[in-house]
N, C-alpha and C positions, 0 to 999 in steps of 0.2 A: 504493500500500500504506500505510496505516495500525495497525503493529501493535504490541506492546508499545514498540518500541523508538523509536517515533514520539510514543507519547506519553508514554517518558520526556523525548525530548527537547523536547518543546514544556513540558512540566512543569520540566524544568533550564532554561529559558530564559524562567518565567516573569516575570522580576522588572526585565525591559524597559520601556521608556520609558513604553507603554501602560498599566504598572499606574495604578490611582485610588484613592486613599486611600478609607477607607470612613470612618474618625474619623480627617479630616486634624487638627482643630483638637486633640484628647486626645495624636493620636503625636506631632503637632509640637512638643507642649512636652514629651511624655515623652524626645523624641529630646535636645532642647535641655539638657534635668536631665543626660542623660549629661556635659553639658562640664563638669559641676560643679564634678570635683576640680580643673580646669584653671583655676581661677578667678581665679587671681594669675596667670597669664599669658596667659588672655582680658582682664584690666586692661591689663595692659603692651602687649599689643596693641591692643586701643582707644588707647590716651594716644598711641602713636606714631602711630596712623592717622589720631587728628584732627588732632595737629599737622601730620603730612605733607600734610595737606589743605590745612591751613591757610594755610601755606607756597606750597604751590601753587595757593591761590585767589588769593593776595595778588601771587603774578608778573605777572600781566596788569595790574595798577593800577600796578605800578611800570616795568612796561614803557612804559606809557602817559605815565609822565613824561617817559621817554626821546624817547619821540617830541613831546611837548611842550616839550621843549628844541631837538629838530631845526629844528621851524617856526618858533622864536621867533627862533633863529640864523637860521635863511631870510628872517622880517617883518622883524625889526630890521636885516641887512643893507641893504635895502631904503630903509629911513629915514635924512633927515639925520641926520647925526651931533650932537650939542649940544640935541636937542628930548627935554624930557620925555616919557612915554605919553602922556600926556594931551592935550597940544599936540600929538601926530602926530597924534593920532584927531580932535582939532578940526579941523586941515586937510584930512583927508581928508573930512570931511563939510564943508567950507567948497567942496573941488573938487566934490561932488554926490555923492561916495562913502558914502552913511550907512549904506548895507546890510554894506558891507565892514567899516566901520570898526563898526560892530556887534557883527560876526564877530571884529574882533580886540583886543577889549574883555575877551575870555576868554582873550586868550596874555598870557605874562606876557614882554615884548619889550623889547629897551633898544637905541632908536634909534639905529643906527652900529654895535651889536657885534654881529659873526657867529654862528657858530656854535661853543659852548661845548664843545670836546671831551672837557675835563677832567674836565668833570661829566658828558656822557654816557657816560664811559668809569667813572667811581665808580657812577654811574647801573646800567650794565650789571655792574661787577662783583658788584653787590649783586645783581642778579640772576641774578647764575651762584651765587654764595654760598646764595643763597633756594632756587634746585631740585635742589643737591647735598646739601643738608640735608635737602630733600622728598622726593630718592630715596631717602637715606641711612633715612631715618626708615620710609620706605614700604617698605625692605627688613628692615627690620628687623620691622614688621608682617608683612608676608608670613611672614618665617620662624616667626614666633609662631606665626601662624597654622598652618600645614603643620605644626607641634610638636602643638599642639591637636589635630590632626585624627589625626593619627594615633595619638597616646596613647589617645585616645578611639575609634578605632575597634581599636585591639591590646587594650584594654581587654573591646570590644565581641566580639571575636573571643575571647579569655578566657572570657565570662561564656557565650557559645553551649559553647565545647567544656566547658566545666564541667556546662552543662547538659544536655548528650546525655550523661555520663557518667551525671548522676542520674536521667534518664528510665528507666522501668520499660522491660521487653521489649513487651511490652503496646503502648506506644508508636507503636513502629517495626510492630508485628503492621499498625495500622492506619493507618499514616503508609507513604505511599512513599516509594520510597530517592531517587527522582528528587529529588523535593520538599523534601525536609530536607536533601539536599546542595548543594541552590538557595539554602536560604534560607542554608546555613551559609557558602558561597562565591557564589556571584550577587548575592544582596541585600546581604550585608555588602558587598561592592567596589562596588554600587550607591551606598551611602550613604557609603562614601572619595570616591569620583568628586563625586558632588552638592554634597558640602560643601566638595573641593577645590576646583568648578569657581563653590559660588556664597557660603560664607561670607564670605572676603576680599573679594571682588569685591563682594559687595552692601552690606557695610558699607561698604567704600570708594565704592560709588555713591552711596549714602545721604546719607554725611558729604561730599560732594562735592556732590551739589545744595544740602542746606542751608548750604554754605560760597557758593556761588555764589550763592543766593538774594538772603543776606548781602550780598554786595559789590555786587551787581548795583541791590537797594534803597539801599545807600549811594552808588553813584554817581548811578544818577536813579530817583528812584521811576516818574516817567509812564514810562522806557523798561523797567523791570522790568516792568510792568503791561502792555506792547504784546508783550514776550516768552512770556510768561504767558496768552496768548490763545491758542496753538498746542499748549498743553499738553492739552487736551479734547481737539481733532486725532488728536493721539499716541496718548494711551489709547484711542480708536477704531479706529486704524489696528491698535495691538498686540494689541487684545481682539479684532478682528473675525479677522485671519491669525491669529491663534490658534487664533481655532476653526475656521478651515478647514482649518490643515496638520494641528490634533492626530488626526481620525478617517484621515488619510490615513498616521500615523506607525502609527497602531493595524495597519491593515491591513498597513503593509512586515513590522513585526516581526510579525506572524503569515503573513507568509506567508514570512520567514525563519525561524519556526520548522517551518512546513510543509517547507521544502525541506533545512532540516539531516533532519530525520525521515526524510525518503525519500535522502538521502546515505547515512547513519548504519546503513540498515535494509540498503539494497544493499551497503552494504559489507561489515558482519558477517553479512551470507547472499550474498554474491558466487558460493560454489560451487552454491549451490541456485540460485538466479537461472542461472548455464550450464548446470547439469544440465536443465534444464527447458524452455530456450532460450526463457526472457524477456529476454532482452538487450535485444532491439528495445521491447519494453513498454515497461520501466524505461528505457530514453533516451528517449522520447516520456511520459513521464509527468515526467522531469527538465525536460525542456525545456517540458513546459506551465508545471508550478512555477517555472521559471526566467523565465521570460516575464512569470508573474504579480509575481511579485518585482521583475520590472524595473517594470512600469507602476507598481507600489506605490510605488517607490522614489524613482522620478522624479514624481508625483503629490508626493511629500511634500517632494521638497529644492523644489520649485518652488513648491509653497504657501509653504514656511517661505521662501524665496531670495526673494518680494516683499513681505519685511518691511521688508528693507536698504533699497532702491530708495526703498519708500514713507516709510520716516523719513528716509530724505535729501532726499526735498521735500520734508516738514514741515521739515525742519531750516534747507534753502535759504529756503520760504517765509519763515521766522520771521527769518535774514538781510536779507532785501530788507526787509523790516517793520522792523528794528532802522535799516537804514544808514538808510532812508527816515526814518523819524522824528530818528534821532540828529544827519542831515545837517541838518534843520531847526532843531535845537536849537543845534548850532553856528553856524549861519548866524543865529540871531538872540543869539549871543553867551553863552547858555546853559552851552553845552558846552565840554569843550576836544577838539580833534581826539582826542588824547590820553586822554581818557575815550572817546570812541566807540568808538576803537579797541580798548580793553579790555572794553570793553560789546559786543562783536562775539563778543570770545575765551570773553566770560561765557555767551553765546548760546551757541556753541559746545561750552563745556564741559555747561552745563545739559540740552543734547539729549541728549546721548552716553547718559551713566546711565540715564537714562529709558528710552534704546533697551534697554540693559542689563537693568535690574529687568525690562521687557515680556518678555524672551527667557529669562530666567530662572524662570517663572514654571512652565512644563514642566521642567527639572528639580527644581526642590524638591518639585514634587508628585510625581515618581517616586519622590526618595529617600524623601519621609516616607510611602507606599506602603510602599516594602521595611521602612521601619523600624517598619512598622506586622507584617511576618509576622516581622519577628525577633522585638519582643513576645512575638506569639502565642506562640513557641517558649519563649520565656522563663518567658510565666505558665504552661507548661504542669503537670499534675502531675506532681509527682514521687514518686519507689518511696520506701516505708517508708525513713528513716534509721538507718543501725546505733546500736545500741543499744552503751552502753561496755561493753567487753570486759570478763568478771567473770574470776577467778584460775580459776575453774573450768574457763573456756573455753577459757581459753590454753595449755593443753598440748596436743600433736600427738595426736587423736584415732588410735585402733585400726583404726578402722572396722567398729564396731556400727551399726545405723542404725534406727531402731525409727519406725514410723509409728503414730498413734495416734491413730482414728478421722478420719482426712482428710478435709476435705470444699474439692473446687476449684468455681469455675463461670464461667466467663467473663463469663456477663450474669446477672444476679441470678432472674432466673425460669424460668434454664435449667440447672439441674445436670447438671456432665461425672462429678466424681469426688464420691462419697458415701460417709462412714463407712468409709474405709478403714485396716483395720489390719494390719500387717507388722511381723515382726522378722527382722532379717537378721543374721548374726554374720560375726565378723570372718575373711576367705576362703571365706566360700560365693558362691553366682554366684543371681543373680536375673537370668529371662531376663523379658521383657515380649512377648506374640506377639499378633497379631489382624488385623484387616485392615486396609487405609489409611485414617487420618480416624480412628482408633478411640482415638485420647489417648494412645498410648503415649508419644510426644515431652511430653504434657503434663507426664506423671508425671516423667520427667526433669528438666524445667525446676523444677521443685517442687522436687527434691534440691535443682537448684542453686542455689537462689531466682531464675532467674528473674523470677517467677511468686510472688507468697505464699499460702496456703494460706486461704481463708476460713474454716475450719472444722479444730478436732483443731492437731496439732502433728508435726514429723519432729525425731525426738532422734540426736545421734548422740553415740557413747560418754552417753549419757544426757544429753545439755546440749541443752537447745530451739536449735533451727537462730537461732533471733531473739535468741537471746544472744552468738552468737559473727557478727563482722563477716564483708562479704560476702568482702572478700581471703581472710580468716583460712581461711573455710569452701572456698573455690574454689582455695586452695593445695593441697588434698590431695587435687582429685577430676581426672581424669585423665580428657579425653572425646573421643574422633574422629567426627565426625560424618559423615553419610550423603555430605553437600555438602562437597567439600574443599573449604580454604581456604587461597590462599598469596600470599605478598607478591612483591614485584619483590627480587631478590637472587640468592646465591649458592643452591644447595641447602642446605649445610653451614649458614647464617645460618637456614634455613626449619626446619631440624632443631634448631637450637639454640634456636631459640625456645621452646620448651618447657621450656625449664631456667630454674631460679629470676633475678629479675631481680638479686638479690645475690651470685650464684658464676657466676666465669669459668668456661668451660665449654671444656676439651679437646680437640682434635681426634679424640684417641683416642675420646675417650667418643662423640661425634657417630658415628667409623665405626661402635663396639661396638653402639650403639644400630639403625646401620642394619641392619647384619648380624641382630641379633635378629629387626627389621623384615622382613626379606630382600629390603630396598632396596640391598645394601649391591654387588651381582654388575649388575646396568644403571645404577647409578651411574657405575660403573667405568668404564662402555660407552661413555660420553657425551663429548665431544668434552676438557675440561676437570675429570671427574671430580664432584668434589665441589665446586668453585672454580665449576662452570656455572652460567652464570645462566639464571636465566628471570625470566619478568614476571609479573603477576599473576592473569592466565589460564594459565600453567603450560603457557605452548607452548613444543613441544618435547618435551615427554613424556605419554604417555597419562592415560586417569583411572585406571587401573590403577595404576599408576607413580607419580601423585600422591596417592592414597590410602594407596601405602605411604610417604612421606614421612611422612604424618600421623599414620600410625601408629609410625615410627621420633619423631618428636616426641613423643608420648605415652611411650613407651617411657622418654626421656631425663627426661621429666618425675620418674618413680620416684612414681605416684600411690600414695596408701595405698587410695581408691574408684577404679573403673575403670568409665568410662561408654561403653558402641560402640552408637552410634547405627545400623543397617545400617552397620557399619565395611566388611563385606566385600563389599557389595553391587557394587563398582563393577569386581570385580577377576575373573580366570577363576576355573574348577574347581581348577587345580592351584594356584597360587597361595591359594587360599583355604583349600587343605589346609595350608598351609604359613604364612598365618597362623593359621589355629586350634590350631596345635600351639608358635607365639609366641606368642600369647595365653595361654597354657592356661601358660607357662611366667612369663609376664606377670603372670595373674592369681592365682599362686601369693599365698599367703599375705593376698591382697587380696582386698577384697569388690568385687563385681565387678556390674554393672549392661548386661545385655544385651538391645538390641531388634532383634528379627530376623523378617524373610518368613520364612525359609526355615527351619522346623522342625526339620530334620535337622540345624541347627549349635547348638541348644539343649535336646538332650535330654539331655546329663549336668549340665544345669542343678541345683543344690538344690532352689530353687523358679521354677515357670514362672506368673507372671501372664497371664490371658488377660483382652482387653479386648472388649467390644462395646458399638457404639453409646455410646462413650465412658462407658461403666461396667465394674468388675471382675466379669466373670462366675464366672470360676473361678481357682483356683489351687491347686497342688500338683508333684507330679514327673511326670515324664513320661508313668511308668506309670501312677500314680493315676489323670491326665486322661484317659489312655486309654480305662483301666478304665470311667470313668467315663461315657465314650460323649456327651460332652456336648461345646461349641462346639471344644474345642480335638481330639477324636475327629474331630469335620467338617473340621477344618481341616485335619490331618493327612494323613488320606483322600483329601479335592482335591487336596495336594497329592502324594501317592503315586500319585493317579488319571493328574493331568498328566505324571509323572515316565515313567510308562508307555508313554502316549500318546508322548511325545517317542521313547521308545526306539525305539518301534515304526515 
């Protein structure tokens, strides 16, 4: 099965390793601008991370003394005591020894004295002092770093939820919910993840090769230039597994988003799946997806898993190449043991990062991927800005609401609403009726701004809707929509949210408001009252039951405009008698904004808007449309026709 719920989720799971930059080189520096403000403590982080390099590039040369004190204590034991260096090496080349005495032309040896423990013990302490300083310093980078990163991605996290607040409805109309909740949670933890796992890490590899570079040319240029031949090697080995594991990583996470899909789908249709008895289906279609996921998965840790292996033959090879040449270079007095031996560690350190950068190279292109669709979300447009508040507009409107030659259209070559004009006064009821698709919800969204009007202007108490802010204006309109809508919490919290964000809100007022509702008698019923929770699919109580929640929030709100989207649509006959005569008490003295199927709950309407083909055909009262024998007469009719039909 492949169905809505599949391809949410392969859409929420877009922002997986597989993504590819489309303008890697534009996002990477626009991502890199975000660390801007961090920029005294990206300094402070660099300055400690080159020192702690530094520190620890410089241990192996001092180590190297150490051990060049060992063997000089070892040679010199060896020799008479009383003979200068010079005179031990003439005898040993006078015994036929010239190859040896060569070799220890480079230690620095004093015939007769052992081995020096005082200095290799000042020796070593100096180098415990060197890499407690190099942790010290490299911890103190990291934590910079992890400061950085996170300031800049809460930052980042900031500037998305700022921006879904100013995105038009318009937006989301053509954005999926999957998608924007991806890029607002997937991609942003994408781009945490990347930079935790490769800011630090790569500047400290970086500043790590060029420190090793460094020493490794200081100790011998010919054996820096013999380690330096394995580096082409490297990049070959990294570049070529590269591109073998990355089309194999593509395929796991797609077919780990295939098999969340068919989880996700059996799950929330699990009774329909029994009803039907696909059980057996859906495990034999689990189990293929599960299968394919394993071959995917195991294809890609095994492509990526002979990376390791093969850089540690280049790393061995480049070993045997370093002892091999170094061993000659001390043997013809060149070297000191002592340097080789640090020239080994230098080998050693210079492979590591290399391996590093080569592995790092799939995630930085995932994150500056994601950070390439927060962008997009970013540049997106945004809905008209409020205009400052005039004196005019600041007082708590009546609820007059005048329309004056409206003209809406979604795509510019297509007109929904044309030249339309309405006045409403303050407690009449405007119902909105026509069939599905016919713009009733449009005209709505226009009240609320939504939506802006392309044409004409909606005044209420006389003030253009565009002069008063969108809070100011959506403070006083009061709407239940067709789709209820509720959060994870108590009821009593689901209820209260309708009340102003600046006045604590009552228990009382909560019950008073349900009972108007006539939520207030299966509240009761429920295991904990008012105190019950539910989650935000509102299991545990019907959609009958949670329609009148929304309606008991509306209530608490105390709108001065009153908008019911098919408010009653979701609930019985008798219940629905029993809100229309809460409403009707509700929309006392309020103007009042109703769209309804069902004709029979809008004919003591004032006035009735009828829509078709998303234009205002007619309008007037009940009887007039009647009279009038025109679309809202047809309407009527089918529906008094079907009312029959059922009786019968």
């Amino acid at each position: 099965m492949a169905g809505p719920a599949g391809r949410m989720m392969a859409t929420a799971g877009g922002s997986g390793p597989d993504q590819r930059s489309m303008d890697f080189k534009g996002s990477g520096k626009r991502l890199l601008r975000q660390l801007a403000p961090e920029r005294g403590t990206l300094w402070l982080m660099l300055a400690a991370g080159v020192l702690g390099v530094a520190l620890t590039v410089v241990g192996p040369m001092i180590l190297g003394r150490a051990t060049d004190l060992v063997f000089a204590g070892v040679v010199g034991r060896e020799m008479r005591e009383g003979l200068s260096k010079e005179q031990a090496l003439a005898a040993l080349r006078a015994e036929g020894d010239g190859g040896l005495a060569d070799m220890l032309s480079g230690v620095d040896f004093h015939p007769g004295r052992g081995i020096d423990f005082g200095a290799i013990g000042g020796v070593l302490l100096v180098v415990l002092a060197v890499y407690v300083a190099a942790g010290l310093l490299m911890l103190v980078s990291t934590r910079m770093s992890i400061r950085v990163i996170n300031r800049t991605v809460y930052r980042l996290r900031e500037d998305v939820q700022g921006k879904l607040e100013r995105l038009p409805l318009s937006y989301f109309d053509s954005a999926k919910r999957g998608e924007v909740l991806s890029r607002a949670t997937n991609d942003i933890d994408n781009i945490s993840q990347t930079m935790q796992q490769t800011m630090g890490q790569l500047i400290n590899s970086v500043l790590t090769i060029l420190g090793v570079l460094v020493m490794m040319f200081w100790i011998s240029p010919l054996l820096a230039l013999v380690a330096l031949v394995t580096v082409p090697l490297s990049v070959v080995v990294a570049t070529r597994v590269g591109k073998r594991s990355q089309p194999q990583f593509v395929q796991q996470w797609k077919s780990t988003g295939r098999l969340n899909a068919h989880i996700e789908e059996m799950y929330t249709g699990h009774a329909l799946v029994k009803v039907f008895g696909r059980q057996g289906e859906a495990a034999a279609d689990f189990r293929e997806q599960n299968d394919a996921l394993y071959e995917a998965g195991f294809r890609a840790q095994f492509n990526s898993g002979v990376m390791q292996p093969l850089m540690f033959f280049v790393s061995n090879l480049n070993y045997v190449l370093v002892a091999v040449v170094g061993g000659l270079r001390v043997a013809s007095g060149t070297l000191s043991i002592g340097d080789v031996q640090a020239f080994i560690q230098y080998s050693r350190q210079f492979s590591m990062p290399l391996t590093q950068v080569a592995s790092m190279a799939n995630l930085v292109q995932s994150g500056v991927a994601s950070a390439e669709r927060i962008f997009e979300l970013l540049d997106a447009e945004e809905q008209t800005p409020d205009a400052p508040a005039s004196g005019e507009a600041a007082h708590a409107f009546t609820g007059r609401v005048t329309l004056e030659k409206v003209c809406f259209r979604y795509e510019p070559d297509r007109p929904l609403i044309e030249n339309l004009s309405l006045s409403v006064e303050p407690g009449q009821t405007v119902a909105i009726v026509g069939p599905t698709g016919a713009g009733k919800t449009t005209l709505v969204n226009l009240l609320m701004r939504f939506y802006e009007v392309t044409g004409g202007r909606i005044l209420f108490d006389g003030v253009d809707a565009t002069e008063m802010s969108r809070e100011q204006l959506r403070s006083g309109i009061g709407m239940v929509l067709q789709d209820t809508w509720l959060f994870g919490g108590t009821i009593a919290e689901n209820i209260a949210y309708g009340a102003a964000r600046e006045r604590q809100v009552t228990r009382e007022e909560i019950e008073e408001a349900a009972r108007a509702a006539h939520a207030d008698r299966f509240i009761r019923t429920l295991p904990d009252g008012y105190d019950t929770v539910i989650d935000d699919e509102g299991s545990g109580v019907s959609a009958g039951e949670k329609q009148l929640i929304t309606i008991a929030r509306a209530f608490l709100s105390d709108p001065v405009i009153l908008v019911l989207d098919e408010a009653t649509s979701s609930v019985d006959t008798r219940t629905e008698v029993l809100i229309q005569k809460a409403m009707a008490r509700l929309a006392h003295g309020r103007t009042s904004f109703v769209i309804a199927h069902r004709l029979s709950t809008v004919r003591d309407a004032d006035v009735i808007l009828v829509m078709e083909n998303g234009a205002i055909v007619e309008q007037g009262t009940h009887d007039q449309l009647l009279s009038a024998e025109g679309a809202y007469a047809r309407l009527y009719a089918a529906q008094f026709a079907q009312a029959v039909a059922e009786v019968d």
